[in-house]
C-alpha positions in Angstrom: 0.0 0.0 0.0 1.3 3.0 -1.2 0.1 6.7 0.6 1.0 10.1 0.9 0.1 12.5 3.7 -0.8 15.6 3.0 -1.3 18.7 5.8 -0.5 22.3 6.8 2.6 22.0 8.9 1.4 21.1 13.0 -1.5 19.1 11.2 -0.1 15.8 12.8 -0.1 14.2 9.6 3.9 12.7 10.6 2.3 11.1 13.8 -0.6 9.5 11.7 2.1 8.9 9.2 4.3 6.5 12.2 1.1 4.8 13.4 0.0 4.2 10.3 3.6 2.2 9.1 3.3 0.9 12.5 -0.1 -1.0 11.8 1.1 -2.1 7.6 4.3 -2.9 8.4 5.6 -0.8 5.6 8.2 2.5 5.7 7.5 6.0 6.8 9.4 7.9 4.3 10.0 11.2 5.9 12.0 14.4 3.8 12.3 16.0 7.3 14.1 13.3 9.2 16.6 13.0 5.5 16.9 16.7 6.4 17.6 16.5 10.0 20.2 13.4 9.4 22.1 15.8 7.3 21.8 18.8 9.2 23.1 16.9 12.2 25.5 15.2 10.5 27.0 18.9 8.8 26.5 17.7 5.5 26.7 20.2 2.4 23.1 18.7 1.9 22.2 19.4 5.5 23.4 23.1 5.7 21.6 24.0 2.0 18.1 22.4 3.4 18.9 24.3 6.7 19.1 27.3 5.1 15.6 27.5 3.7 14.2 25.5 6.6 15.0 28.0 8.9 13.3 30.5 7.0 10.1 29.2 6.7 10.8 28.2 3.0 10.3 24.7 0.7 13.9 22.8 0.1 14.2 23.0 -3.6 12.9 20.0 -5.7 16.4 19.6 -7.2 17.3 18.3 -3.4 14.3 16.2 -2.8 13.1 14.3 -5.5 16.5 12.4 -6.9 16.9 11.7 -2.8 13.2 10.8 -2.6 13.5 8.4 -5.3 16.6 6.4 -4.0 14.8 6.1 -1.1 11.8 4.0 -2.2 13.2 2.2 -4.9 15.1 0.0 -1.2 13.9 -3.0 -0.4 11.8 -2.7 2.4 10.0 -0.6 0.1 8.4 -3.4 -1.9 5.6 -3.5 0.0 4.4 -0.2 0.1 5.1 3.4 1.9 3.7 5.9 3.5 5.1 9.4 2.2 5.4 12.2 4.8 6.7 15.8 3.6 6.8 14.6 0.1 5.3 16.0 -2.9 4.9 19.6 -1.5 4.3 21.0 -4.7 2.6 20.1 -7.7 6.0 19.6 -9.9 7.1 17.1 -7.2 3.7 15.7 -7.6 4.2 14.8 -11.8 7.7 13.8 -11.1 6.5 11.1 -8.7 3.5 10.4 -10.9 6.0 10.0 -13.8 8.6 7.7 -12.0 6.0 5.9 -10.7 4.2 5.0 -14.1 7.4 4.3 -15.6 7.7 1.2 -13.0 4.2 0.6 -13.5 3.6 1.5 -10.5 1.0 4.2 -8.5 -0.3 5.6 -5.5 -3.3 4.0 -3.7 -4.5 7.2 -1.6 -3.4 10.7 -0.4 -4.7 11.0 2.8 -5.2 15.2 4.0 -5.5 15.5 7.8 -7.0 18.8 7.6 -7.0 21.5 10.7 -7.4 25.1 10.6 -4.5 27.3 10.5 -5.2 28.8 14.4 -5.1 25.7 15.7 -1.5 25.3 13.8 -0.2 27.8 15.5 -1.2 27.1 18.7 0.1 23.8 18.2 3.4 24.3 17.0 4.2 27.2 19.1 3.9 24.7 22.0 6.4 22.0 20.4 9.8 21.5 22.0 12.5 19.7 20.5 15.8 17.8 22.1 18.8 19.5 19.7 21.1 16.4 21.2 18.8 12.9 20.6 15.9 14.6 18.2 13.0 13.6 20.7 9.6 15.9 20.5 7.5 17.1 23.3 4.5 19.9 23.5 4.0 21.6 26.4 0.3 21.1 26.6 -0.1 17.6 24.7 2.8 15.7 25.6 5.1 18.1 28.1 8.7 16.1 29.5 8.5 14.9 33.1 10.7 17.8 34.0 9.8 21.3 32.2 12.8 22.0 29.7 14.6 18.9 30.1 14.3 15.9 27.7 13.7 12.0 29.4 15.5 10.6 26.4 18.9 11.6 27.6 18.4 14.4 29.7 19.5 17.4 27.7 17.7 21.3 27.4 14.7 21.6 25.1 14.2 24.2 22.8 11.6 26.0 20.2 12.8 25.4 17.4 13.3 28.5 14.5 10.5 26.6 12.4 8.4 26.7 15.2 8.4 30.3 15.8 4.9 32.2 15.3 6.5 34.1 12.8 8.1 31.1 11.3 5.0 29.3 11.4 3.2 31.6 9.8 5.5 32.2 6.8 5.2 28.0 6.7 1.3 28.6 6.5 1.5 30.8 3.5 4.2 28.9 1.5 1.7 25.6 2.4 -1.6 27.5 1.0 0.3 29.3 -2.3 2.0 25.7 -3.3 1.5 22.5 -1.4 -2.5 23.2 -1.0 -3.2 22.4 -5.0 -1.9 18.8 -4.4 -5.4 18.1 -3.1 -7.2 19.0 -6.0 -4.5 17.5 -7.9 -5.3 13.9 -5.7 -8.6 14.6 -5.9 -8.1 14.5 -9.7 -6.0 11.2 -9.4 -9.1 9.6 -7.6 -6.9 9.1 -4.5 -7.5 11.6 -1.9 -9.1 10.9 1.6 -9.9 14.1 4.2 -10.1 13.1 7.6 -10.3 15.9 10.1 -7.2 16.6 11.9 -8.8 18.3 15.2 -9.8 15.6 16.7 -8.2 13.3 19.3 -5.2 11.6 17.7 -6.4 8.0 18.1 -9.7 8.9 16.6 -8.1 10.5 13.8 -6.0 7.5 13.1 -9.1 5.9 13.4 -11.1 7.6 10.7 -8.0 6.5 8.6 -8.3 3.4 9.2 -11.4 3.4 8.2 -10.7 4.4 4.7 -7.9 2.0 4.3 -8.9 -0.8 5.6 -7.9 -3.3 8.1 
């Protein structure tokens, strides 16, 4: 089973992206954690992607796709994938569609966990990040033991640039101008689910479910 996620950034479509692989048995496929690895690892990759990331802005399609495309054509692959943070525009969009149909091969849905853009904001201004292990928390959804501190390995928390207000909002109008056609373009394909993202996480993943199937 093949599926992409689609979502403003804060929608939670990367936590319905885990549970779903969970449940499949198939890859998440995340851009942003092939960012982070190279960020953290100082790659020339990792500092170009920073650079935009930090501002709010997409990573150009010249860095994603060729990566994007190595990545599912691995072996655990076979089975299916679920896409998260991949296509963001609709160019990234054909180009999968093309490499795809060229291995006679297709998506099976696009799945948009919808929420308003207040509730983004809200949401990701309350995110807190580990800059040593990666771990996430949010202050008022799932807060550390210790305010600040991360129980992974014990080191300070921080808000993140890209989850600023001011970042966030810049994210918000980059996501409506380019990334928000790929549901009508899905739509198009026959493909796309909407579920609404506001509700409880387990009854969102739920809805999903109950689109794809047990």
């Amino acid at each position: 089973m093949k599926i992409i996620m689609l979502g403003a950034p804060g929608a939670g479509k990367g936590t319905q992206a885990k549970k779903i692989a969970e449940k499949y048995g198939i890859p998440h496929v995340s851009t942003g954690d092939i960012f982070r690895a190279n960020i953290k690892g100082g790659t020339e990759l990792g500092k170009k992607a920073k650079s935009y990331m930090d501002q709010g802005q997409l990573v150009p399609d010249d860095v994603t796709i060729g990566m994007l495309l190595d990545r599912i054509s691995q072996a655990d692959c076979e089975n299916g994938y679920v896409l998260d943070g991949f296509p963001r525009t609709i160019p990234q969009a054909k180009s999968l569609t093309d490499a795809l149909n060229a291995r006679g091969e297709k998506m099976d849905y696009a799945v948009d966990v919808d929420v308003p853009d207040e509730a983004i904001v809200t949401r990701m201004g309350g995110r807190r990040a580990c800059v040593k292990c990666g771990a996430t928390y949010h202050v008022a959804f799932n807060p550390p033991k210790a305010e600040g501190v991360c129980d992974a390995c014990g080191d300070t928390l921080v808000l993140r640039d890209d989850d600023k207000p001011e970042t966030v909002q810049k994210r918000l109008t980059v996501y409506h101008d380019q990334t928000q056609p790929l549901i009508d373009y899905y739509r198009n394909e026959g493909i796309l689910v909407a579920v609404d993202g506001t509700k409880e996480l387990n009854q969102v993943f739920t809805d999903i479910i109950a689109v794809l199937g047990a």
